[in-house]
C-alpha positions in Angstrom: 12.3 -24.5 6.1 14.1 -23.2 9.4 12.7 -20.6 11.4 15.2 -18.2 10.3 14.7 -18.3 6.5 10.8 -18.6 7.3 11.0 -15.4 9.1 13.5 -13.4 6.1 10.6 -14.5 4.1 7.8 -13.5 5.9 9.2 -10.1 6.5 10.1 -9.6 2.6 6.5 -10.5 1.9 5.1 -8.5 4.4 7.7 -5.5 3.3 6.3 -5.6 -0.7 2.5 -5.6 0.7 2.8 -3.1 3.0 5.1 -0.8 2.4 4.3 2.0 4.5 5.0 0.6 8.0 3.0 3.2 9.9 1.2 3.0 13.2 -2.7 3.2 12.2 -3.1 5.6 15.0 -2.9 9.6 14.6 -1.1 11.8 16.7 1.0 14.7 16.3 2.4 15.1 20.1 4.9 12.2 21.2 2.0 12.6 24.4 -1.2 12.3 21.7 0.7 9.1 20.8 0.8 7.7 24.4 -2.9 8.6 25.0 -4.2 7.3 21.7 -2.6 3.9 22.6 -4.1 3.6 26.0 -7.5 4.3 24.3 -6.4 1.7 21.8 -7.1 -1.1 24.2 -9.7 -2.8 23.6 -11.2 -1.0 21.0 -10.3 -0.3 17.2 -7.9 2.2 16.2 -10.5 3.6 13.9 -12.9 4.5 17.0 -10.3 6.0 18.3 -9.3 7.6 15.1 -12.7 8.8 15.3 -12.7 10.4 19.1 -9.3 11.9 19.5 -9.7 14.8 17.0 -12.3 16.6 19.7 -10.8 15.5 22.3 -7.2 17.1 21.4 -9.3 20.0 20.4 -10.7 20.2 23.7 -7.2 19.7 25.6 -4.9 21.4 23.3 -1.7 20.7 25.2 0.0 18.6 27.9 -0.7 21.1 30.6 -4.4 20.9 29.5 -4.6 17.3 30.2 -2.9 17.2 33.3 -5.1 19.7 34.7 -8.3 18.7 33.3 -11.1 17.4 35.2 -11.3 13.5 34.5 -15.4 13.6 34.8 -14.6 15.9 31.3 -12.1 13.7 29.4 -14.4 10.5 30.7 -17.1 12.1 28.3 -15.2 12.7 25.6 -13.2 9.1 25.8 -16.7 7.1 27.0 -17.3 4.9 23.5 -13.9 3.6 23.6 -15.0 1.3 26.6 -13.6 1.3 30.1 -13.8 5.1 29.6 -13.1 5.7 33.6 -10.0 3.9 34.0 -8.5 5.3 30.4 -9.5 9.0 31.5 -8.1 8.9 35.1 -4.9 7.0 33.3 -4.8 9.8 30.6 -4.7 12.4 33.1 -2.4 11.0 35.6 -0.2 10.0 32.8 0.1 13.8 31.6 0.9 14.9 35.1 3.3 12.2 35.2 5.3 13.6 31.9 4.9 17.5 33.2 6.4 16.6 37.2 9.0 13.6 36.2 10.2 13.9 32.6 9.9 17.6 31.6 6.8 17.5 29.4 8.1 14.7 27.2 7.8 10.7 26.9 10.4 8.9 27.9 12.3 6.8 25.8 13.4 3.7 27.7 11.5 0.6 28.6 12.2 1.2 32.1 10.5 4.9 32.9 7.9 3.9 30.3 6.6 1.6 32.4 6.3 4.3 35.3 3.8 6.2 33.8 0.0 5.1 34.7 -1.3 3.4 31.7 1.6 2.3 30.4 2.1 -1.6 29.6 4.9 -3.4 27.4 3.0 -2.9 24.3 2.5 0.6 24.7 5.7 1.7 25.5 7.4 -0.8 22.8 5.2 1.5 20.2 6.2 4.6 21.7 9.7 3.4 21.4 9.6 2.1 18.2 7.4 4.9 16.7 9.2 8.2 18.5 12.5 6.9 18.9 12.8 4.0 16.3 14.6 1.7 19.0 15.6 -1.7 17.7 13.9 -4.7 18.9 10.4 -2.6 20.1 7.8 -5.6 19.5 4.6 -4.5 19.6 2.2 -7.7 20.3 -1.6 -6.8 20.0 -4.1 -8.8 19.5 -3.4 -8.9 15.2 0.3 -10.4 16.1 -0.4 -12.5 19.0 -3.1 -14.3 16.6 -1.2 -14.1 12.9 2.4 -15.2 14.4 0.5 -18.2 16.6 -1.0 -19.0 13.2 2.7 -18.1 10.8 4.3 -20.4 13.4 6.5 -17.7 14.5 5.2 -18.1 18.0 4.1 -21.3 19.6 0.7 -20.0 19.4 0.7 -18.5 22.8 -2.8 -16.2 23.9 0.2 -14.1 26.4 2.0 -11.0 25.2 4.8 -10.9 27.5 5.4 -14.9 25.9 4.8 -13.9 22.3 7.0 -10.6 23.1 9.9 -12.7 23.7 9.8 -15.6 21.3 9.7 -12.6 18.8 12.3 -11.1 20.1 14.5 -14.4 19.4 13.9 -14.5 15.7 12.9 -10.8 14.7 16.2 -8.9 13.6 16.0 -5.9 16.1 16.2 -3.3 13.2 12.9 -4.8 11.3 10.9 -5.6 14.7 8.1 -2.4 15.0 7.7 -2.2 11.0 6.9 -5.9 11.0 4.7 -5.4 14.1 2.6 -2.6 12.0 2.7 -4.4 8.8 1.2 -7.3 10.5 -1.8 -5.1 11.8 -2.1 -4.2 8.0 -2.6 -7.9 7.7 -4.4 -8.6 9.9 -7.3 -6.3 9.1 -7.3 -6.8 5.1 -6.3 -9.9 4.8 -6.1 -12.4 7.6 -9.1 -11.6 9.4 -9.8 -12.8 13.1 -13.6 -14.3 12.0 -12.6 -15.3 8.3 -9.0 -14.9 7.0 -8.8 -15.3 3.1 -5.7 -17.3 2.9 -6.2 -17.7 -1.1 -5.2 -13.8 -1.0 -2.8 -14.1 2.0 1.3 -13.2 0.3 1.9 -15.2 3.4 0.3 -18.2 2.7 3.7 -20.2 1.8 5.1 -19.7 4.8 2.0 -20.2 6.8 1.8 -23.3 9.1 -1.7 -23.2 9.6 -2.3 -22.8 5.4 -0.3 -25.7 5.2 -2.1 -27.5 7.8 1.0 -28.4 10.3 
């Protein structure tokens, strides 16, 4: 089966089992967005699930942050792991939005990339979340290891490599729901320590099911 008719299918399948293609983090600020994902790496989604309700509490709004004492956010952020660095980037990233883009997240890949924090794979979910821009590929840890495994990749470990093979055989229009429906994946079904490929909808398309 070519690549291409591997990937319609593994997006259809994906499509039917997931059919709410929504970023597992919450956040009701295009700026809680950006801060949850830095706190994202890693560490679960779910711890940070867990953390960001106080902590938004604590700095109701982008001014808040940006003038808040990063000793304070560090203790609120702390069980997320490399609290210091994630707090001083949380901060610095705020000030970043108030002085340089009026309070709101950019929404290119180029002045993403200027604010503190801020790596491909965060800003291609900001992009693909806030602003729904085509071809936003979001390669965490879930995609990296399922598309090595689908074949869709040539099981590269880098994000910037797996970013672009994706980017060659993803249509543009289906890249960030794919990207969150492979999360889905990833954490029901095809597991890092033990994935259940009799359950997996994508085991007919999977090169490592079918042993190639």
């Amino acid at each position: 089966m070519e690549i291409a008719t591997r990937t319609a299918h593994i997006i259809e399948a994906l499509r039917l089992a997931y059919p709410d293609a929504v970023c597992a983090l919450r956040a009701e600020k295009d700026y809680e967005l950006m801060i949850s994902v830095r706190l994202s790496a890693q560490c679960t989604d779910e711890r940070v699930n867990q953390i960001t309700p106080a902590l938004f509490a604590r700095f109701p709004t982008l001014e808040a942050f940006a003038q808040a004492d990063v000793a304070v956010v560090e203790e609120y952020v702390r069980s997320c792991g490399f609290y210091k660095h994630k707090a001083r980037d949380i901060v610095l990233a705020c000030q970043t939005l108030l002085r340089d883009y009026g309070g709101r997240v950019p929404d290119t890949m180029e002045e993403l990339l200027k604010i503190p924090g801020v790596g491909r794979k965060t800003a291609n979910l900001l992009l693909g979340d806030l602003y729904r821009v085509p071809g936003s590929v979001v390669c965490d840890t879930h995609c990296i290891r399922i598309c090595g495994k689908l074949g869709l990749t040539d099981g590269t470990k880098d994000p910037a490599k797996a970013e672009q093979q994706l980017r060659r055989i993803l249509p543009p229009e289906e890249s960030s729901d794919f990207c969150h429906r492979i999360v889905l994946h990833g954490r029901a079904v095809c597991t890092a320590r033990k994935p259940n490929c009799a359950a997996c909808t994508l085991a007919p398309y999977c090169r490592f099911f079918q042993g190639e």
